[in-house]
Backbone as numpy.savetxt, mean C-alpha at the origin, in Angstrom:
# Nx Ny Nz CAx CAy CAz Cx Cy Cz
23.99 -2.97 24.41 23.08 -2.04 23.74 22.14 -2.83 22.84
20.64 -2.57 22.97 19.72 -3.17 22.29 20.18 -2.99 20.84
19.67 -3.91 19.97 19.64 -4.27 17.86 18.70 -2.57 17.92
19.03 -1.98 17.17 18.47 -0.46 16.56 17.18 -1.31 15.84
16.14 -0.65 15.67 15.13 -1.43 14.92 15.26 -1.83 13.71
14.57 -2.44 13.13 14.49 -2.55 11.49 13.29 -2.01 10.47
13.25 -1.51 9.23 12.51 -0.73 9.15 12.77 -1.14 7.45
11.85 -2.00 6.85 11.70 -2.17 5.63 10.80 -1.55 4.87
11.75 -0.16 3.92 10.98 0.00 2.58 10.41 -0.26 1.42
9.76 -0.42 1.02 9.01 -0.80 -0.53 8.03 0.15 -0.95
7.93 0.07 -2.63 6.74 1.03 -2.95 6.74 -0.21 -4.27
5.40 0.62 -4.88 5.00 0.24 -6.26 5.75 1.40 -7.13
5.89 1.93 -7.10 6.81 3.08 -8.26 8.36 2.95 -8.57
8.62 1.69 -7.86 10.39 1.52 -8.53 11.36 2.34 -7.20
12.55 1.75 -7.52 13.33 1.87 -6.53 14.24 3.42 -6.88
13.74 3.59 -7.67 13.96 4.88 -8.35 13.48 6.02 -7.86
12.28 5.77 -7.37 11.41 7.08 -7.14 12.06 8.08 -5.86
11.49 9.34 -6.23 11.24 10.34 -5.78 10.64 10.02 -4.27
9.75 9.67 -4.22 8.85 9.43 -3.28 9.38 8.45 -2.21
10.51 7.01 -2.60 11.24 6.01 -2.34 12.06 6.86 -1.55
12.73 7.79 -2.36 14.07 8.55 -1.79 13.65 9.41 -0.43
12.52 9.97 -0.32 11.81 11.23 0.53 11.96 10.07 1.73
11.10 9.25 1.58 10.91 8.42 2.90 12.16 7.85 3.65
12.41 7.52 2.85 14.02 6.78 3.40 14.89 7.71 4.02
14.49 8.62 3.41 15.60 9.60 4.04 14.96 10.58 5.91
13.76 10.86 5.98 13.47 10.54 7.19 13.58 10.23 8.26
13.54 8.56 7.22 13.28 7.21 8.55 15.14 7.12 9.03
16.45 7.24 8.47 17.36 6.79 8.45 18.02 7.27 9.76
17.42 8.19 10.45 17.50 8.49 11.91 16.56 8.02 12.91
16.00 7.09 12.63 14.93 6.60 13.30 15.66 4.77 13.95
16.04 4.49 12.44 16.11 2.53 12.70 17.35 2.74 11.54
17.37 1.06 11.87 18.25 0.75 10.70 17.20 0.42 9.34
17.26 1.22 8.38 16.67 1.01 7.33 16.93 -0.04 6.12
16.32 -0.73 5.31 16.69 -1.74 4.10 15.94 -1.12 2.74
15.78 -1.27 2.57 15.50 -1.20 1.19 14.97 -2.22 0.13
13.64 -3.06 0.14 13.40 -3.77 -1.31 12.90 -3.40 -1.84
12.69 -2.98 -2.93 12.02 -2.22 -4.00 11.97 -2.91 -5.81
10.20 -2.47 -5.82 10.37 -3.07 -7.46 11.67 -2.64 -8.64
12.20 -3.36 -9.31 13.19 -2.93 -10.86 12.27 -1.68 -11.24
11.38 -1.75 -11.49 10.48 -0.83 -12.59 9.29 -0.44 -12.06
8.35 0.51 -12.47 7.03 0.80 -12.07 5.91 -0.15 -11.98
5.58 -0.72 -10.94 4.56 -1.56 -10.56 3.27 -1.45 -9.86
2.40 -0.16 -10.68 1.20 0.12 -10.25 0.40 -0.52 -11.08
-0.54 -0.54 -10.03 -2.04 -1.06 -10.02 -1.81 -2.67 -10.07
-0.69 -3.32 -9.71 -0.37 -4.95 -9.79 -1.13 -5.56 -8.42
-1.87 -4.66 -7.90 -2.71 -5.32 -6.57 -2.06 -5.98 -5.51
-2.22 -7.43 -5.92 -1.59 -8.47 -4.66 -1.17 -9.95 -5.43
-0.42 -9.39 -7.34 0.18 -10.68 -7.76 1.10 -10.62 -7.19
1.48 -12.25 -7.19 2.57 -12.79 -6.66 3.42 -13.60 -7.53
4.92 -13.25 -7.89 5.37 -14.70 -8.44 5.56 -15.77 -8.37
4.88 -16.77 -9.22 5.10 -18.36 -8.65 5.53 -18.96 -10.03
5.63 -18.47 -10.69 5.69 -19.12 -11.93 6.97 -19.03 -12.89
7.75 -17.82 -12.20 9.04 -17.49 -13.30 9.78 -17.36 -11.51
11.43 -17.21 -12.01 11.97 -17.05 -10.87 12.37 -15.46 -10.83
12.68 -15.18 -9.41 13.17 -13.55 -9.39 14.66 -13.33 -9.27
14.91 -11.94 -9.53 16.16 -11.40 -9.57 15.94 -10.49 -8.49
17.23 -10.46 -7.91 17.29 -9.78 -6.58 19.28 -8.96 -6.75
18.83 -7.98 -7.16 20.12 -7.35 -6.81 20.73 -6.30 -6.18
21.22 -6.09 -5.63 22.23 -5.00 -5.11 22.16 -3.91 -5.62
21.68 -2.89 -5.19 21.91 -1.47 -5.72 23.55 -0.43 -5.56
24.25 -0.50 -6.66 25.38 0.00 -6.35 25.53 1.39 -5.54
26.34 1.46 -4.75 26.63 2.90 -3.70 25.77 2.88 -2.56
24.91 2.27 -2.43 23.49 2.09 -1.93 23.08 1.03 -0.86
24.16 1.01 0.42 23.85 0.39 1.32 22.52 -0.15 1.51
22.29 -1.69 1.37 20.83 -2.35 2.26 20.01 -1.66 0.94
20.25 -1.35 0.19 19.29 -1.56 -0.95 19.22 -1.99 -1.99
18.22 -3.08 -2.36 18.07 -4.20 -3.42 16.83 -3.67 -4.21
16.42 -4.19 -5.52 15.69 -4.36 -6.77 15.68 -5.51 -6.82
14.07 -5.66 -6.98 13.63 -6.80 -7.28 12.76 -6.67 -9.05
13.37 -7.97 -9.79 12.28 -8.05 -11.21 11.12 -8.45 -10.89
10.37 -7.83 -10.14 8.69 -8.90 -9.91 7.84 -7.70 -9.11
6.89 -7.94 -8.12 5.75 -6.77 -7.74 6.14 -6.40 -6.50
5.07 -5.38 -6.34 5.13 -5.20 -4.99 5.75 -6.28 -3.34
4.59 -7.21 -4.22 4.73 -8.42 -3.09 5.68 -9.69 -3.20
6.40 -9.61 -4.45 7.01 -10.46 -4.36 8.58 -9.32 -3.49
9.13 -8.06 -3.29 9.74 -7.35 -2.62 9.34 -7.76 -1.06
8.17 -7.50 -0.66 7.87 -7.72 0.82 7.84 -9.14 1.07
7.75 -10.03 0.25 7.81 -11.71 0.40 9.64 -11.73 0.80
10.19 -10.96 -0.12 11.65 -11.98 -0.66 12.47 -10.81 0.52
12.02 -9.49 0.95 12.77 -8.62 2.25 12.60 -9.09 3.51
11.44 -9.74 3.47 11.32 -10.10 4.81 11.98 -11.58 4.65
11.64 -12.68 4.13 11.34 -13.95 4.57 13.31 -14.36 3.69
13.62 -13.53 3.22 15.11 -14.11 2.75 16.34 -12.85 2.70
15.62 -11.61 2.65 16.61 -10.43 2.99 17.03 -10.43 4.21
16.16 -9.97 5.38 16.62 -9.84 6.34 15.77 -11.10 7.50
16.31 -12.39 7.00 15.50 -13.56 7.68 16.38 -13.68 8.47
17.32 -13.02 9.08 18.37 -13.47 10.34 17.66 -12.77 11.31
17.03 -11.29 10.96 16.30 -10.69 12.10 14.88 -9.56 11.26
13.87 -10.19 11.57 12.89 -9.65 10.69 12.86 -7.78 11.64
12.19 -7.23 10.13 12.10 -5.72 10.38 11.13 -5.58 11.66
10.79 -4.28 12.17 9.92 -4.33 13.28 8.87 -4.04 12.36
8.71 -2.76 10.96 8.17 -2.41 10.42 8.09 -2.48 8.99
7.36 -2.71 7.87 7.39 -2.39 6.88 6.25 -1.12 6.27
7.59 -0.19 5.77 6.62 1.23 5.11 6.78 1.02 3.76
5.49 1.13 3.04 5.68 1.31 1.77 5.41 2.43 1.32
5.72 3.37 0.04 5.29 4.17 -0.55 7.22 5.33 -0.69
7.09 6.53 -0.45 5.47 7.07 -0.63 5.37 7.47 -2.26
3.75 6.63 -2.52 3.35 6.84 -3.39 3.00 7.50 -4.79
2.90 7.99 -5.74 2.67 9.03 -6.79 1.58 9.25 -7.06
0.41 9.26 -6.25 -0.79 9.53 -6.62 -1.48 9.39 -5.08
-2.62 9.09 -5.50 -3.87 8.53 -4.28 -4.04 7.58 -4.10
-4.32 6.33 -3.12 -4.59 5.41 -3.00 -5.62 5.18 -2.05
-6.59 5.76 -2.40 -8.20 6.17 -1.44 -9.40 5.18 -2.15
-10.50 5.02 -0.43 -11.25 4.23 -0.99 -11.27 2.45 -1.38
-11.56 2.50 -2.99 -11.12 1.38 -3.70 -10.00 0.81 -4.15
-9.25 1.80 -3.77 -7.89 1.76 -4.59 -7.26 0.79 -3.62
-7.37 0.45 -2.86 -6.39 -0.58 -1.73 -6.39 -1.82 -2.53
-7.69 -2.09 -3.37 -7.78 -3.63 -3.97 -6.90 -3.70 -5.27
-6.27 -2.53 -5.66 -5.60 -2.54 -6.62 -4.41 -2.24 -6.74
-3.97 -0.95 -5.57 -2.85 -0.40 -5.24 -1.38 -1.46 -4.94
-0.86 -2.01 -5.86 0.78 -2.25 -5.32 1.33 -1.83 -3.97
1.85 -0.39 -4.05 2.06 0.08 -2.46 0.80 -0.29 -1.26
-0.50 -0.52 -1.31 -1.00 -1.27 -0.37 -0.53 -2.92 0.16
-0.58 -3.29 -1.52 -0.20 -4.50 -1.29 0.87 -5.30 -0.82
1.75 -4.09 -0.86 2.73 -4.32 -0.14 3.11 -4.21 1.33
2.66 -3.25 1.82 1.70 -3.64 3.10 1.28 -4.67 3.85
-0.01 -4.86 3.35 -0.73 -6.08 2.72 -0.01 -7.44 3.13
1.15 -7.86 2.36 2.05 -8.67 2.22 2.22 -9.28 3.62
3.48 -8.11 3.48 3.97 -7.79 5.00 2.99 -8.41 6.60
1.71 -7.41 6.09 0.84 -8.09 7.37 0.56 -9.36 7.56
0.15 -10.34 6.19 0.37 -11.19 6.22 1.02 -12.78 6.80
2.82 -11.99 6.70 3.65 -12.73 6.63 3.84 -12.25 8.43
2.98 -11.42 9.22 3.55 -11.13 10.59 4.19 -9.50 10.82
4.40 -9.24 9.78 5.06 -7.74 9.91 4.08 -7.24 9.83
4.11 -5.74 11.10 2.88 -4.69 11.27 3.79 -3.90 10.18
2.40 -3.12 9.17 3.34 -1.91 8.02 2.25 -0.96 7.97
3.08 -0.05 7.24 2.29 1.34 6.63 2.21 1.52 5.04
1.12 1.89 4.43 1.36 2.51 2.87 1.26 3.55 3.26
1.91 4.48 2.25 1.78 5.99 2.63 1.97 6.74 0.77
0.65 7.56 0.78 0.44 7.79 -0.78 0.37 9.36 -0.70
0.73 10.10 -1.42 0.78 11.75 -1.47 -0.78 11.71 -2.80
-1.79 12.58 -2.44 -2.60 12.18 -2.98 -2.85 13.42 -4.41
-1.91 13.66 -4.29 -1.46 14.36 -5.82 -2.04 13.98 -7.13
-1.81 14.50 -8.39 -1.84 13.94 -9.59 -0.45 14.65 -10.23
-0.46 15.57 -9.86 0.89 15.97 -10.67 2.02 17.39 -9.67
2.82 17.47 -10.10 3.31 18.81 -9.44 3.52 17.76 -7.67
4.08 16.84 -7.60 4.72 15.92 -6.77 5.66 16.67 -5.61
5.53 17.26 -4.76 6.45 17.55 -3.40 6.06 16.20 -2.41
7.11 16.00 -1.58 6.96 14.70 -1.13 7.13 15.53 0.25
8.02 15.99 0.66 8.32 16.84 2.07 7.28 16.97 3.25
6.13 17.26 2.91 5.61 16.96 3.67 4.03 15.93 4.15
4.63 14.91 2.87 3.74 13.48 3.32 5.01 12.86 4.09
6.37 13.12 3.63 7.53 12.36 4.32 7.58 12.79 5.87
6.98 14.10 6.21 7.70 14.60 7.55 5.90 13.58 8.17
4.65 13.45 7.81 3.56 12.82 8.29 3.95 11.22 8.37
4.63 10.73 7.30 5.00 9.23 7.58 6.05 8.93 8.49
7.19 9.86 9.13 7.95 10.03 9.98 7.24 10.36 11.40
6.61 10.84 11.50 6.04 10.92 12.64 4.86 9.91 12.70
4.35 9.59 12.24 3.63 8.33 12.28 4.42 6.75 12.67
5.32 6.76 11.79 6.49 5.74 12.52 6.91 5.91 13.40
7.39 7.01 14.17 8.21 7.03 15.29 6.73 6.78 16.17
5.33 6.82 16.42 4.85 6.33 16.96 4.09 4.78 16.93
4.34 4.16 15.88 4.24 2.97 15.66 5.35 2.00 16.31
6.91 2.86 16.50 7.79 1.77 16.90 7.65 2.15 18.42
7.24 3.74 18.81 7.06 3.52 20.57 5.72 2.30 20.91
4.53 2.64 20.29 3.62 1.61 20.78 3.21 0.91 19.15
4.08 -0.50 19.30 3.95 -1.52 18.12 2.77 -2.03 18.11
2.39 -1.80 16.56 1.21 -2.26 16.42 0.85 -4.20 16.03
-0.09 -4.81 16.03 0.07 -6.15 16.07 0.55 -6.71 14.24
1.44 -8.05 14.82 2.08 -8.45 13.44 1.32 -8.14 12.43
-0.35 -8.52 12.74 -1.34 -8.55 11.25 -1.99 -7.17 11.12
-1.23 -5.97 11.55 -2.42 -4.78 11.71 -1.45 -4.22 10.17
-2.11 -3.54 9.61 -1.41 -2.41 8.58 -2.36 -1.32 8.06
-1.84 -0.12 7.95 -2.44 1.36 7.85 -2.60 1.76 6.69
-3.42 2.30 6.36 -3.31 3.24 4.85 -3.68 4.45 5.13
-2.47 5.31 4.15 -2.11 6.45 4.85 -2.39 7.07 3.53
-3.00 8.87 3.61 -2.83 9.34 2.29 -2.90 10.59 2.88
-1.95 11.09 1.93 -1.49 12.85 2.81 -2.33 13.71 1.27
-2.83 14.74 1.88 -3.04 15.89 0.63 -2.38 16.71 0.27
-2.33 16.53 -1.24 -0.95 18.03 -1.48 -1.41 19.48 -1.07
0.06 20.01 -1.19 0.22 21.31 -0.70 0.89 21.27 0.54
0.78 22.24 1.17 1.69 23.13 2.37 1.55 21.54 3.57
2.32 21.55 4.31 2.47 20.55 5.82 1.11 20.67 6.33
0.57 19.44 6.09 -1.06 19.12 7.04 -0.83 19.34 8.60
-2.18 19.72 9.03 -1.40 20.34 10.28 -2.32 18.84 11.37
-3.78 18.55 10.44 -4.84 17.80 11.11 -4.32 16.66 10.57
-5.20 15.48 10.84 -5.22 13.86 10.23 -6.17 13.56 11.20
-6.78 12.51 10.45 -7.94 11.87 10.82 -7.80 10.41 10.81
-8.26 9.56 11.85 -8.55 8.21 11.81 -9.69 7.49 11.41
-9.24 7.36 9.68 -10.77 7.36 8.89 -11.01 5.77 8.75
-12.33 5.57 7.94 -12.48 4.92 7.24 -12.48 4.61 5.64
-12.71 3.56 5.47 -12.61 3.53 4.12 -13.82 3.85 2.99
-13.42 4.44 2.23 -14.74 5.43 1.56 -14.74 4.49 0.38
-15.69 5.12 -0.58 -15.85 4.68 -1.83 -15.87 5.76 -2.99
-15.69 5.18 -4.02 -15.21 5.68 -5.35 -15.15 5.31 -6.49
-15.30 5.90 -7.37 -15.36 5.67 -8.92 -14.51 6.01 -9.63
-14.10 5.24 -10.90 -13.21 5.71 -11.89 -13.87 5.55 -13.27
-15.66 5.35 -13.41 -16.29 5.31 -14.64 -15.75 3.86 -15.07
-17.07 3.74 -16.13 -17.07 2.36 -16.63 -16.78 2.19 -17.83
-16.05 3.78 -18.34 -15.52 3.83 -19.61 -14.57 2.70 -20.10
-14.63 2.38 -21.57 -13.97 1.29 -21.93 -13.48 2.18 -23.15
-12.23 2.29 -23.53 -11.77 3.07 -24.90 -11.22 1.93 -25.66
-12.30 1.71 -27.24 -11.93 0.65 -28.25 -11.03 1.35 -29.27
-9.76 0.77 -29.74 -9.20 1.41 -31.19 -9.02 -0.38 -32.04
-8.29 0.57 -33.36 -8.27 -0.82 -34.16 -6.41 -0.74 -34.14
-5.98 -1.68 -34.27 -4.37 -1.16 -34.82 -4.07 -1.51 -36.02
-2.99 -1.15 -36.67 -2.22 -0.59 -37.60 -3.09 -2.67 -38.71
-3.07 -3.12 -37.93 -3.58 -4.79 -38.67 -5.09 -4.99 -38.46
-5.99 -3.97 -38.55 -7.33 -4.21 -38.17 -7.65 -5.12 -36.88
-7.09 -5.27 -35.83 -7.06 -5.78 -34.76 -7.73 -4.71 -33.59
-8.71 -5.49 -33.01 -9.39 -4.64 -31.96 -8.66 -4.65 -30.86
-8.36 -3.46 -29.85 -7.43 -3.52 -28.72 -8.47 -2.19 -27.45
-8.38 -2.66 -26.54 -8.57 -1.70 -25.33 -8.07 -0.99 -24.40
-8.35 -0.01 -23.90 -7.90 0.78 -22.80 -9.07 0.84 -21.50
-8.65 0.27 -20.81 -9.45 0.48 -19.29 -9.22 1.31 -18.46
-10.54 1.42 -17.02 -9.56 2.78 -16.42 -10.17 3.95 -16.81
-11.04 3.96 -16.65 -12.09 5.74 -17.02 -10.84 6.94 -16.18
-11.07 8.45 -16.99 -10.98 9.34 -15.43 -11.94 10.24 -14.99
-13.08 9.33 -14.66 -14.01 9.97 -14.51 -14.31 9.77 -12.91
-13.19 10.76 -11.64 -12.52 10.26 -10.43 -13.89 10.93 -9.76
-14.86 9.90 -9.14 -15.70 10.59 -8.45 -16.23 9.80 -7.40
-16.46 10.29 -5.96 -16.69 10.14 -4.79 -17.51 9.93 -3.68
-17.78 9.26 -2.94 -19.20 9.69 -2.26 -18.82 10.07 -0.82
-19.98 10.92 -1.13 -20.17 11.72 0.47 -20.12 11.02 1.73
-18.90 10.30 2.03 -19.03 9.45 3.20 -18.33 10.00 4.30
-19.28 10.43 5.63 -18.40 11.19 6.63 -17.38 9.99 7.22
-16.45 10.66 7.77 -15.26 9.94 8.50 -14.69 9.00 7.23
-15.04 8.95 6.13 -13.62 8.80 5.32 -13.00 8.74 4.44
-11.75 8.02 4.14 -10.39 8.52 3.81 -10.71 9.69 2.58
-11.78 9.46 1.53 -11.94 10.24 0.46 -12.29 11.79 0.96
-13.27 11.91 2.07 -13.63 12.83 2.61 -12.55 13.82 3.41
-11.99 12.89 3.85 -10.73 13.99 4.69 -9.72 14.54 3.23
-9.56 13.85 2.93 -8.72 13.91 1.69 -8.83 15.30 0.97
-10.26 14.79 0.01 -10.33 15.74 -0.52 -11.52 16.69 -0.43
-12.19 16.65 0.90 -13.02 17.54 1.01 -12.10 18.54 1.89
-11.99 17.97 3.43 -11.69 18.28 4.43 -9.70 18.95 4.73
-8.83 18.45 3.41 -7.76 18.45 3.47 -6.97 17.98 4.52
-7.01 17.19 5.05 -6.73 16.50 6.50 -6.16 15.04 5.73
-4.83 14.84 6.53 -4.30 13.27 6.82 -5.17 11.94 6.89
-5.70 11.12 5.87 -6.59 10.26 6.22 -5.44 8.75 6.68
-6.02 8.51 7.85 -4.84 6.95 8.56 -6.52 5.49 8.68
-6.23 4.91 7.69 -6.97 3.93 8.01 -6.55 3.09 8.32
-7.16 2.01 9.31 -6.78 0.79 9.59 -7.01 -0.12 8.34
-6.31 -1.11 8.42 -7.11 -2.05 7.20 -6.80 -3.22 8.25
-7.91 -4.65 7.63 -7.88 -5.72 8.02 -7.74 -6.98 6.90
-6.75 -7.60 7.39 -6.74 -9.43 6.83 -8.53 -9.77 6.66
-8.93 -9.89 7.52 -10.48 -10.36 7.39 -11.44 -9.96 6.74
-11.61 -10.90 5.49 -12.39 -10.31 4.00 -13.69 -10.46 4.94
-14.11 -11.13 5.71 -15.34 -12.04 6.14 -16.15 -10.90 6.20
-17.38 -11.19 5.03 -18.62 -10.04 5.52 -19.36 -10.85 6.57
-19.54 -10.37 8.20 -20.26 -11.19 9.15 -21.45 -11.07 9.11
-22.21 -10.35 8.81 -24.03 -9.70 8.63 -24.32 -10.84 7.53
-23.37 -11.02 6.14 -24.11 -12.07 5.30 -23.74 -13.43 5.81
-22.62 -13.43 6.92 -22.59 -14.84 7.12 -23.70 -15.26 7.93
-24.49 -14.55 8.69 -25.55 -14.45 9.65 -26.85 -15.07 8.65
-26.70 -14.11 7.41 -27.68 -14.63 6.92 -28.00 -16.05 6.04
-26.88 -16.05 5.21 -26.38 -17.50 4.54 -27.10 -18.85 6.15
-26.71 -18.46 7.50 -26.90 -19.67 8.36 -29.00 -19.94 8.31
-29.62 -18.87 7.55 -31.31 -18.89 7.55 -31.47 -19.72 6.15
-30.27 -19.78 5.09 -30.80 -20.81 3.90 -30.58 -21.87 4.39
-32.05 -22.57 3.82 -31.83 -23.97 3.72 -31.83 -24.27 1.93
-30.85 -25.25 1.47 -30.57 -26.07 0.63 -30.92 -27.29 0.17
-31.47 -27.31 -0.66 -32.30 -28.60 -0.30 -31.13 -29.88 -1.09
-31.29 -30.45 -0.02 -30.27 -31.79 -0.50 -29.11 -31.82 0.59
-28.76 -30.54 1.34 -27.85 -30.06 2.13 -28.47 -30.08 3.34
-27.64 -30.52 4.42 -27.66 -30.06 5.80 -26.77 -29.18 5.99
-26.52 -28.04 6.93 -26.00 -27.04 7.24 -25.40 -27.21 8.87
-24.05 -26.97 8.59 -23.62 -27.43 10.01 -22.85 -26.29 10.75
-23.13 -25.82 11.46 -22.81 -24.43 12.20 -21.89 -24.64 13.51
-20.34 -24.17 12.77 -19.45 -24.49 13.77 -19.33 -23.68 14.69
């Protein structure tokens, strides 16, 4: 009898979450599931990595195949894949699901992307998957959309470096989803100054001033215009090709330009 698949969880919200628990529970008829997950809440940590302090990796009591990690998103998808389960890597890594939105811009900042992210990286095809809520949190049915989205990712596997970003809209079971793109967005350029208690100047970043542009086919648009499942692809390849096209028309003076 074939190895049952493998199917590594992570989020940015702690191994604690609500959202941690929804998914896992799902997938646990699907594959053999693991579990790495941050100690504590690790949003908006992007794509740090630890190199500089060492990590803790422990055992979650009662809690078969599930570990806490002291460090980010990515140091979980670094240390699940490449030393958790390095006897036989996962087929998949899902992260999330999420406590908010992770639309747009938010991938460059999002933890649960980055964890993803990671993953693709290191060879593992993954999913983020974000309930695009702000408050009043049901997970049920972004969990039953990330379940069916996996069970077609492990019939036709997607490539080691591919990974998805997924964002479900609250309320009742989405019935549509869309294969979007990535939109754009604002959070204001507000900066909030106070003094503290020692005449010391301190800041708050992070406006909520959450606003959108009209971009057909995506993720913001399905989201929250259209109420529909937004599934984006994302890519490893930062490379803008149109400016590399153009960068090859400067000349430099002092420089020759050599076009491989």
């Amino acid at each position: 009898m074939p190895d049952q698949p493998r199917i590594l969880v992570s989020n940015d919200d702690g191994y604690r979450s609500e959202g941690l628990a929804a998914l896992v529970a799902v997938l646990e008829d699907l594959a053999e599931v693991w579990v790495v997950a941050p100690e504590s809440e690790q949003s908006a940590t992007s794509h740090s990595i630890s190199i500089s302090r060492p990590l803790r990796l422990n055992e979650i009591e009662n809690k078969p195949r599930w570990y806490a990690v002291d460090g980010t998103p990515t140091d979980c998808a670094w240390l699940g894949i490449n030393h958790v389960l390095r006897d036989r890597r996962p087929q998949l890594l899902v992260s999330g699901i999420n406590h908010g939105p992770n639309l747009a811009d938010d991938v460059f900042y999002s933890g649960t992307v980055a964890a993803a992210r990671e993953a693709a990286i290191i060879g593992v095809p993954s999913i983020a998957v974000s309930l695009a809520a702000r408050r009043g949190f049901e997970f049920g049915p972004a969990a039953g959309f990330a379940r069916a989205l996996v069970e077609a990712a492990l019939e036709e596997p997607l490539a080691p470096s591919q990974h998805l970003n997924v964002n479900v809209p609250p309320g009742a079971e989405p019935k549509e989803w869309v294969a979007s793109r990535q939109g754009k967005h604002s959070y204001g350029g507000g900066v909030v100054e106070k003094t503290d208690p020692r005449g010391r100047k301190y800041y708050w970043i992070g406006g909520n001033e959450y606003q959108h542009e009209d971009v057909p086919g995506s993720d913001c648009n399905a989201v929250l215009r259209e109420g529909r499942v937004a599934v984006t692809a994302l890519t490893l390849d930062a490379t803008d090709y149109p400016t590399r096209g153009q960068l090859r028309a400067w000349n430099l003076k002092g420089f020759q330009r050599h076009d491989p």
